[in-house]
N, CA and C of each residue as an Amber inpcrd file, in Angstrom:
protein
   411
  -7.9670000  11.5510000   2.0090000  -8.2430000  12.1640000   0.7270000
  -9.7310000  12.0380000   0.4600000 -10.4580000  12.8200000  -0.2730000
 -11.9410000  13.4170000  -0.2710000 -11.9520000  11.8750000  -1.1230000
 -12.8660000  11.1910000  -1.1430000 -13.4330000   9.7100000  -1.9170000
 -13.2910000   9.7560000  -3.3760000 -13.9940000  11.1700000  -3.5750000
 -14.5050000  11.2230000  -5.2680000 -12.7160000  11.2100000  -5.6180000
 -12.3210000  12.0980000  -5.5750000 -10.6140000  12.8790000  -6.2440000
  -9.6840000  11.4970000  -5.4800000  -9.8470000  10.6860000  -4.6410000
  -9.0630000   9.7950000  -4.8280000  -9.4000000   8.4280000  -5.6740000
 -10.7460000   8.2740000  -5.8890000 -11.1570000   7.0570000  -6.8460000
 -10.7470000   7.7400000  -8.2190000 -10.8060000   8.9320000  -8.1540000
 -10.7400000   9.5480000  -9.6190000  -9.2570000   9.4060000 -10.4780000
  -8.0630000  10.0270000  -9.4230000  -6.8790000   9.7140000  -9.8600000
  -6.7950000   8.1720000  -9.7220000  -6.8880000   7.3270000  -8.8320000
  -6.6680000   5.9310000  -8.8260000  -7.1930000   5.1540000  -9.7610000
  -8.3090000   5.1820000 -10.4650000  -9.0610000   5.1990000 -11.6870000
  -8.0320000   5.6750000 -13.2210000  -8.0010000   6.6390000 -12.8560000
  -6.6430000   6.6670000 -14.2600000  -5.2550000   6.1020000 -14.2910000
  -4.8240000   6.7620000 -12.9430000  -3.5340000   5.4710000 -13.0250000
  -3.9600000   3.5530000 -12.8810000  -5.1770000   3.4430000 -12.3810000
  -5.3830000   2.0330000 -13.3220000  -5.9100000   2.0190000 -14.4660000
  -6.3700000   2.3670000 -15.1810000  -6.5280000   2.7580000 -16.3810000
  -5.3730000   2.6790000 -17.2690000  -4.0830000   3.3150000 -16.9540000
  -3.0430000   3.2640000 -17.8080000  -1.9040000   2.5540000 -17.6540000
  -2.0990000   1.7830000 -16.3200000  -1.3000000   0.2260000 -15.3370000
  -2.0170000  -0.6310000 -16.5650000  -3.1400000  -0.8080000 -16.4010000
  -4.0300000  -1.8080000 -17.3000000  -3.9320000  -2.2350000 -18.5710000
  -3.4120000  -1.2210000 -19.2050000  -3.2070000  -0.7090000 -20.5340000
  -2.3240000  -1.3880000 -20.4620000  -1.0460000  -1.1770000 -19.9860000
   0.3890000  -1.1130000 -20.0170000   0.2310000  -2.6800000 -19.9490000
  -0.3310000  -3.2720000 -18.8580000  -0.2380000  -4.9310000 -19.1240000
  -0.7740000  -5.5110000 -20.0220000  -1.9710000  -4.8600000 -20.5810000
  -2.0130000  -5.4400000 -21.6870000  -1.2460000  -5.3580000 -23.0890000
  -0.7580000  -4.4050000 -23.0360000  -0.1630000  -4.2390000 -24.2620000
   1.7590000  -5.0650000 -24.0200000   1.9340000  -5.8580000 -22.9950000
   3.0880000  -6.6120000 -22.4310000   2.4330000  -7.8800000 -23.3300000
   1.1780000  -8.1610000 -22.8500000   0.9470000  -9.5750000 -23.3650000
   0.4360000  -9.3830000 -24.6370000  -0.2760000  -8.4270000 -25.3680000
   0.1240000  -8.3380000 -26.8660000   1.4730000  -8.0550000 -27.4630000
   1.9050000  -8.0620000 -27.1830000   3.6050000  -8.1710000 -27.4860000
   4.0930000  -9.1010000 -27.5910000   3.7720000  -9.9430000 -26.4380000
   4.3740000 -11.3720000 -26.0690000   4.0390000 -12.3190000 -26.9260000
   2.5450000 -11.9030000 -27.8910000   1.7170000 -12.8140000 -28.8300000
   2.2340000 -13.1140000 -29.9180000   3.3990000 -12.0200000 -30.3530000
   3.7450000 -12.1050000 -31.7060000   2.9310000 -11.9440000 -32.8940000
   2.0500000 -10.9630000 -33.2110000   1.1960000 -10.7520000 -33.7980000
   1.8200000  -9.8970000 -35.2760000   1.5790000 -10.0090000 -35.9400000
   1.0660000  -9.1110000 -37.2920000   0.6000000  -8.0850000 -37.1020000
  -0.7790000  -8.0110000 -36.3330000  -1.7210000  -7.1630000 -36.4420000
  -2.6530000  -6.8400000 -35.6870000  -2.9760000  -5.6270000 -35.2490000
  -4.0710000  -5.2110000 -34.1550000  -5.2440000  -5.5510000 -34.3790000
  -5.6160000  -6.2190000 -35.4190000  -7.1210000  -6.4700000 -35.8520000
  -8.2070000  -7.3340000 -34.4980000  -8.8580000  -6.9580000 -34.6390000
  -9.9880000  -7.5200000 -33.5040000  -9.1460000  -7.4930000 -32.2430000
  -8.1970000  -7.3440000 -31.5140000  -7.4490000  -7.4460000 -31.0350000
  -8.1610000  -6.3970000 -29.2420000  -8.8320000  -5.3460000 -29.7630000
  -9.2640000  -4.7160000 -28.6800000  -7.6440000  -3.3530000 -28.0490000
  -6.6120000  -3.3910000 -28.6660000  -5.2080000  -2.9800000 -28.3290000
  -5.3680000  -1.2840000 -28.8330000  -6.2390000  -0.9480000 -29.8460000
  -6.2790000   0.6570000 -29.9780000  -7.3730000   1.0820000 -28.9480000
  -8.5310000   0.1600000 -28.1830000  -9.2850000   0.7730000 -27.0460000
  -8.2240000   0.7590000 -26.2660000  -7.6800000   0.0910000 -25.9900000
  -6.9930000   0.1980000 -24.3740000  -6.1820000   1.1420000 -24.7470000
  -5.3560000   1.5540000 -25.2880000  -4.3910000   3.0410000 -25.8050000
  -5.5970000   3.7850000 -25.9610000  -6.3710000   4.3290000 -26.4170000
  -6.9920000   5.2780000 -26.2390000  -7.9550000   5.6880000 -25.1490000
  -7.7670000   4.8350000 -24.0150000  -8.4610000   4.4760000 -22.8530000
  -7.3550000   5.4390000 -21.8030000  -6.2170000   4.9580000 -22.3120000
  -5.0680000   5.3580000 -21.5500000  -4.5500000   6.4700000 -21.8540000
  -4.8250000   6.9330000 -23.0800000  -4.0150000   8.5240000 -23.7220000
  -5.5620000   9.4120000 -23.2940000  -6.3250000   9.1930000 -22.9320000
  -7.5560000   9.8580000 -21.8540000  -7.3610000  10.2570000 -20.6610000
  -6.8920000   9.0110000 -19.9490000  -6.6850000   9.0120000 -18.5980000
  -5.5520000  10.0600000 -18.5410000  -4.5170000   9.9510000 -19.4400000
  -3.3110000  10.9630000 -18.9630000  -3.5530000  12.2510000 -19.2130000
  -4.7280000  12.3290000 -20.0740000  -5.0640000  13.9540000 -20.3830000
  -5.5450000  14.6160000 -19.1870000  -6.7680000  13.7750000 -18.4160000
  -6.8360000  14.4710000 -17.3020000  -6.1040000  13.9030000 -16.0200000
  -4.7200000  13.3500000 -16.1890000  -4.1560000  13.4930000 -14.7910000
  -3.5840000  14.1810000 -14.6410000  -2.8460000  15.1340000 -14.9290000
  -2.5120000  16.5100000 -14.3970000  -3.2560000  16.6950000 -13.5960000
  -4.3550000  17.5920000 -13.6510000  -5.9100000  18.1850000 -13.5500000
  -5.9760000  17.5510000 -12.1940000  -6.5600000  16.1020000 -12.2500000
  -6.3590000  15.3020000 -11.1160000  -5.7090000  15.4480000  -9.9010000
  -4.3680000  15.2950000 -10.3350000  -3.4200000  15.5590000  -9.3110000
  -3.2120000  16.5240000  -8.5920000  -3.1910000  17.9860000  -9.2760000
  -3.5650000  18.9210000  -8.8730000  -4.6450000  19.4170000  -7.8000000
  -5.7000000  19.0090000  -8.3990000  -6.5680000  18.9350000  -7.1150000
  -6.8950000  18.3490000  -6.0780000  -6.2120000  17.1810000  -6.2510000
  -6.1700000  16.0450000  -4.9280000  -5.2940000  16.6020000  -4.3360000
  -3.7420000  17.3460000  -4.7720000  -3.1190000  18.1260000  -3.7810000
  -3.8170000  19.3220000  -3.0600000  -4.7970000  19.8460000  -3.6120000
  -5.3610000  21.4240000  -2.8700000  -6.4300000  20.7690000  -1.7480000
  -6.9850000  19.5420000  -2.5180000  -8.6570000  19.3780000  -1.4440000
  -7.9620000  18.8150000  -0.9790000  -7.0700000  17.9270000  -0.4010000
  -6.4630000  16.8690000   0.7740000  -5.2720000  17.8740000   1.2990000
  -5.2260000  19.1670000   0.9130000  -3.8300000  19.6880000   1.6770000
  -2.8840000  19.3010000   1.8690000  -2.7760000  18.1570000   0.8040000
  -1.0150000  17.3690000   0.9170000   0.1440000  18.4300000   1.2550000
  -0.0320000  19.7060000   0.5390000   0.8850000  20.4190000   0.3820000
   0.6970000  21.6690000   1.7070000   0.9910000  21.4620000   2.9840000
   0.5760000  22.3470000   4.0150000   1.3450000  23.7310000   3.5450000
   1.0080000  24.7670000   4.3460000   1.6210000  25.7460000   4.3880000
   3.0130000  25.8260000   4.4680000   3.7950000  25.2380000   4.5840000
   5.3940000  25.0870000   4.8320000   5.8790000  25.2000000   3.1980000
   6.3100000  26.0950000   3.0800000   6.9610000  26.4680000   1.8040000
   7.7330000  25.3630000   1.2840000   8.2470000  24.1640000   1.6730000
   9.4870000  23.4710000   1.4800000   8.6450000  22.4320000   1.0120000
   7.6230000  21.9850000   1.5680000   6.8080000  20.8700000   0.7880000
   5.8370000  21.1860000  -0.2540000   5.1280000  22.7700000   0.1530000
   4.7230000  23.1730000  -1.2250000   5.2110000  23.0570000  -2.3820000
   6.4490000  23.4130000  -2.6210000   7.4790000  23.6750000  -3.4280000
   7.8280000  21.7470000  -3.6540000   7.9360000  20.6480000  -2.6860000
   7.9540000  19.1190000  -3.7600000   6.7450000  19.3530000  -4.4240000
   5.6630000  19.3070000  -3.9480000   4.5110000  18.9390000  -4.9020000
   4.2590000  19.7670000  -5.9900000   4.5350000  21.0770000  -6.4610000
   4.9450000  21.3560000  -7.2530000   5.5730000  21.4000000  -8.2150000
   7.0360000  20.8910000  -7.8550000   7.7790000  20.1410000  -8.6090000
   7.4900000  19.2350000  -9.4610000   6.8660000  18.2450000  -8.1740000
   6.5810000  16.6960000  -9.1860000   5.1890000  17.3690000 -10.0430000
   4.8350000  17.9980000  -9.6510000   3.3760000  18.3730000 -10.6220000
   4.0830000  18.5190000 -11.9680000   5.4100000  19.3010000 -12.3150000
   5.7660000  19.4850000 -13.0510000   6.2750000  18.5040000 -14.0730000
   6.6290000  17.4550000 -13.2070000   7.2850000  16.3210000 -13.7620000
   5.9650000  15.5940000 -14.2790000   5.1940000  15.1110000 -13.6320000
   3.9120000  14.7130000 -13.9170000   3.7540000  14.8520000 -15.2160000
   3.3770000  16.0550000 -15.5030000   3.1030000  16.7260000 -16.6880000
   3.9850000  16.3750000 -17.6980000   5.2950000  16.2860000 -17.7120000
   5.8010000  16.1690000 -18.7450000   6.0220000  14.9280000 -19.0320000
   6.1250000  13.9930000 -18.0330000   5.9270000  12.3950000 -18.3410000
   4.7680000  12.0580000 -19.1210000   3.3640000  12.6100000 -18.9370000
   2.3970000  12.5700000 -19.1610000   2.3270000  12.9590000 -21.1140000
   2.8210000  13.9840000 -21.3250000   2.6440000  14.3890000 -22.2080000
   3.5700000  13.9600000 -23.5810000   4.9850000  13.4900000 -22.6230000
   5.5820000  12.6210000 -23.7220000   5.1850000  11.2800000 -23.8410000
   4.5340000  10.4790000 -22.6770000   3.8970000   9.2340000 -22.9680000
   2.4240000   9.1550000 -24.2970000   1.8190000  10.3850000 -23.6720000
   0.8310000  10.5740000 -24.6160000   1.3590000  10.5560000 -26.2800000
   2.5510000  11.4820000 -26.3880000   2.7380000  11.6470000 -28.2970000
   3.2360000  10.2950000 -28.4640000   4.0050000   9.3980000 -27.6850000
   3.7950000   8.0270000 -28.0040000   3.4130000   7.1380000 -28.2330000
   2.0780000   7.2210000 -27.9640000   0.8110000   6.5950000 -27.7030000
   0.1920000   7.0550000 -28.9170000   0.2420000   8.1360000 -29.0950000
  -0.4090000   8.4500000 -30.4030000  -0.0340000   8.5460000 -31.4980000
   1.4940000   8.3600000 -31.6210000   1.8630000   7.9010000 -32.5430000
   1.9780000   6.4360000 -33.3200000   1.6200000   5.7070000 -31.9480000
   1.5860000   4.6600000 -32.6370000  -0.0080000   4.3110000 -32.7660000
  -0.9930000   5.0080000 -32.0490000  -2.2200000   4.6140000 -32.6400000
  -2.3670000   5.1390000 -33.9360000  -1.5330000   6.3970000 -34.6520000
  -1.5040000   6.7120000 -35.7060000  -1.2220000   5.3850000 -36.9470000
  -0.9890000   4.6010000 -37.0470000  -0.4300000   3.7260000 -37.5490000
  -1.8420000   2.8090000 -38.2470000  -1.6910000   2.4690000 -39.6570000
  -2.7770000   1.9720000 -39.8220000  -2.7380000   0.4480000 -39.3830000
  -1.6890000   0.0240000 -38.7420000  -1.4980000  -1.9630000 -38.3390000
  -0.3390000  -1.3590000 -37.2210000  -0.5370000  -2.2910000 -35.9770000
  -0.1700000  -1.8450000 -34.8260000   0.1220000  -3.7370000 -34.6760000
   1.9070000  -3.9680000 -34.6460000   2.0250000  -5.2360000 -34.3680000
   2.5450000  -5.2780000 -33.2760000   2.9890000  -6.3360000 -33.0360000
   3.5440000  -6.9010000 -31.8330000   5.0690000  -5.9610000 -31.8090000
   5.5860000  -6.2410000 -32.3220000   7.0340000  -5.6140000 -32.2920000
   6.7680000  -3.9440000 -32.4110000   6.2590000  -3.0740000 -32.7690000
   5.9750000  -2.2120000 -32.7270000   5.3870000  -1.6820000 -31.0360000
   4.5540000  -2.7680000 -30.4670000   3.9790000  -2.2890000 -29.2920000
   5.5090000  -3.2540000 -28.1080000   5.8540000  -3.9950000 -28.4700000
   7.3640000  -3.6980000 -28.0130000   7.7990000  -2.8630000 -27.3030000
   7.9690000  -2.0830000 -28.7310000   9.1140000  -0.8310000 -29.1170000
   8.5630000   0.3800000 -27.8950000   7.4180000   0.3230000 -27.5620000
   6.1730000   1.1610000 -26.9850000   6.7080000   0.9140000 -25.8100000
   6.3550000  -0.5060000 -25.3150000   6.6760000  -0.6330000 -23.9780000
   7.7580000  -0.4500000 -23.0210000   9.0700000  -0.2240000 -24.2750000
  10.4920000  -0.0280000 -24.0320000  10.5700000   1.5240000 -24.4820000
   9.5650000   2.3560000 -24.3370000  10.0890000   3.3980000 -24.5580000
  10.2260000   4.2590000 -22.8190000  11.2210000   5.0970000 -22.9360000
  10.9680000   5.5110000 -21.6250000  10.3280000   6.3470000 -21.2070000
   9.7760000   7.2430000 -22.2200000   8.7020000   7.7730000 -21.5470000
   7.4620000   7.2390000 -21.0130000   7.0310000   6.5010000 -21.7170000
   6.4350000   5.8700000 -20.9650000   6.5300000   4.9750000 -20.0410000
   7.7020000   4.5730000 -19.2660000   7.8330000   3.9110000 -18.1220000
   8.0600000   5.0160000 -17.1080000   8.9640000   6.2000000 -17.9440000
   8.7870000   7.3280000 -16.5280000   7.3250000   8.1560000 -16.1640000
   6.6160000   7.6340000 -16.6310000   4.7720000   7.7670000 -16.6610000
   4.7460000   6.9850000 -15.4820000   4.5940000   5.7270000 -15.6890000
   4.6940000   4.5270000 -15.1020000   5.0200000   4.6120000 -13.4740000
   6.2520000   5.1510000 -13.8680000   7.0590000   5.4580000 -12.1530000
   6.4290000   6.4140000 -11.3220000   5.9070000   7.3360000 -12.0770000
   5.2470000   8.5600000 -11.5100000   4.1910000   7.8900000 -10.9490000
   3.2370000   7.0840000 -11.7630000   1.9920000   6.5250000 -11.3940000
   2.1600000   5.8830000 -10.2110000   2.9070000   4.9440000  -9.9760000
   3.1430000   3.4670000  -8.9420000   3.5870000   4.3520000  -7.5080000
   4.3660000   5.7760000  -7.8520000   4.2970000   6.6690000  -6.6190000
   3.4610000   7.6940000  -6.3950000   2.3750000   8.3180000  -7.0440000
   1.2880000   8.3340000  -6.4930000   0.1120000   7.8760000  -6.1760000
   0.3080000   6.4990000  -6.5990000  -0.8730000   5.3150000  -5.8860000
   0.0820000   5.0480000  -4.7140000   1.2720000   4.6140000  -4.8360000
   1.7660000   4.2960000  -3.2710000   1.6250000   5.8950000  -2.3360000
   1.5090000   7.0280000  -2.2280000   1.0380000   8.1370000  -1.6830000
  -0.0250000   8.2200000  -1.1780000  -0.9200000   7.6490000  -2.2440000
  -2.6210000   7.6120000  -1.8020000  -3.0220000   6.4240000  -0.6550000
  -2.5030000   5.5040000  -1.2730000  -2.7260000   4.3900000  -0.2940000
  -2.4180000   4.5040000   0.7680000  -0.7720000   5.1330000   1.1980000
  -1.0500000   6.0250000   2.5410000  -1.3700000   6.4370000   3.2760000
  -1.6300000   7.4350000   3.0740000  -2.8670000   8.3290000   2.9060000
  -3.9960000   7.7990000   3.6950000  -4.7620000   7.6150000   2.8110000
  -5.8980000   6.3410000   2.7650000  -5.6790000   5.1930000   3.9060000
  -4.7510000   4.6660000   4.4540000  -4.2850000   3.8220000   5.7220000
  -4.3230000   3.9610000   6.9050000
């Protein structure tokens, strides 16, 4: 895979791995309150990263030719592009709904971490870093 477009996607899916652990151990804190806390950068660090991974992905499939001419594998990566996207986009209104919030507690970012869209984000992510690394091997 071309250097730039694989640091680039690997960069956002850590970006939103990162997130995700942190917001496990603000949870775990039992908090009140997001104050000084640093917990609305890392969500908005991460509802970034997912905006442009679509985009990402997409093009790491065209410049690395994951997807050869064989109609049958064109047609997975396509697919999951599709899925991508919509994991992506329901993790995101989650994310922003709760950065909407004027106090962001512990039990609330919980509720976040147990939601499934955002773990089927998650799943998507952990299999196209395990793809790349591949790849990359």
């Amino acid at each position: 895979m071309p250097q730039a477009m694989a640091t680039e996607i690997q960069q956002q899916c850590e970006t939103i791995e990162e997130c995700y652990e942190f917001t496990l151990s603000f949870a775990a804190r039992g908090l009140a309150s997001d104050e000084g806390s640093g917990l609305r950068e890392q969500l908005t660090r991460a509802v970034a990263a997912m905006r442009g991974l679509e985009q990402s992905y997409a093009e790491s499939v065209v410049e690395e030719h994951l997807a050869t001419p064989d109609k049958n594998r064109v047609d997975k990566y396509e697919a999951f592009f599709a899925v991508l996207k919509r994991d992506a986009e329901s993790a995101m209104a989650v994310m922003e709904l709760v950065l909407a919030q004027p106090t962001i507690g512990s039990q609330l970012i919980d509720n976040l971490n147990a939601s499934i869209h955002l773990r089927a984000l998650l799943a998507d992510l952990f299999l196209i870093t395990e793809i790349l690394d591949a790849r990359q091997a």
